[in-house]
C-alpha positions as CSV (number, residue, x, y, z in Angstrom):
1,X,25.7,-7.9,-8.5
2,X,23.0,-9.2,-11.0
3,X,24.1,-9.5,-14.1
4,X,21.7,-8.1,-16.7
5,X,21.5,-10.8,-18.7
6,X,20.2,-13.1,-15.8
7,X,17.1,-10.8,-15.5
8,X,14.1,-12.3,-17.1
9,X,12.4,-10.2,-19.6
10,X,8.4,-10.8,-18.1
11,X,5.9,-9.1,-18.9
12,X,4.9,-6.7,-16.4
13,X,0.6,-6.7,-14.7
14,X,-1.3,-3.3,-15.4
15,X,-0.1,-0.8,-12.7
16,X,-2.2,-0.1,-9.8
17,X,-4.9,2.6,-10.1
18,X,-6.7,4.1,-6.8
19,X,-8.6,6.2,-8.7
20,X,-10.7,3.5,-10.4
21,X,-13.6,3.6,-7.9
22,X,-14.4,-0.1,-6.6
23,X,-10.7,-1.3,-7.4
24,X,-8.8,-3.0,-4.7
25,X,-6.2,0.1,-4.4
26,X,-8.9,2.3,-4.1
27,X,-10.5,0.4,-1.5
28,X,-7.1,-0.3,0.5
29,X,-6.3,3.5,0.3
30,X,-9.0,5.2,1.1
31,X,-10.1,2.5,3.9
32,X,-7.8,-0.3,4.9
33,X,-4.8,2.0,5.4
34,X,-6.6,4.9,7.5
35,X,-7.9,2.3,9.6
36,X,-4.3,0.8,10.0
37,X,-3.1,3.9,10.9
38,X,-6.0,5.1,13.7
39,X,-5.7,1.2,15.2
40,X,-1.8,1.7,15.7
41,X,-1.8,5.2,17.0
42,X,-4.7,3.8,19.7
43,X,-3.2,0.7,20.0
44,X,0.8,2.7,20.8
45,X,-1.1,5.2,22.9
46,X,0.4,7.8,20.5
47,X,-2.4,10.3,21.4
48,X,-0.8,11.1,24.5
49,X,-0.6,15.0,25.8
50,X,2.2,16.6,24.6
């Protein structure tokens, strides 16, 4: 167990906004992770007929 006094107090970046059109986490949200997610279901053959 960490003891709280070994944690350094830093401080923390801006969060993350995907609604900030152009920004990196809108771009990885509404692009890189769809296309992650179509190439590994064609990839897994995970559109088989059920």
């Amino acid at each position: 167990m960490v003891n709280s006094s070994q944690i350094p107090k830093l401080p923390l970046p801006p969060s993350l906004v995907g609604s900030e059109v152009g920004s990196f986490t809108e771009f990885t949200v509404t692009q890189r992770m769809p296309a992650i997610a179509h190439r590994i279901i064609v990839e897994n053959s995970l559109l088989g007929n059920a």
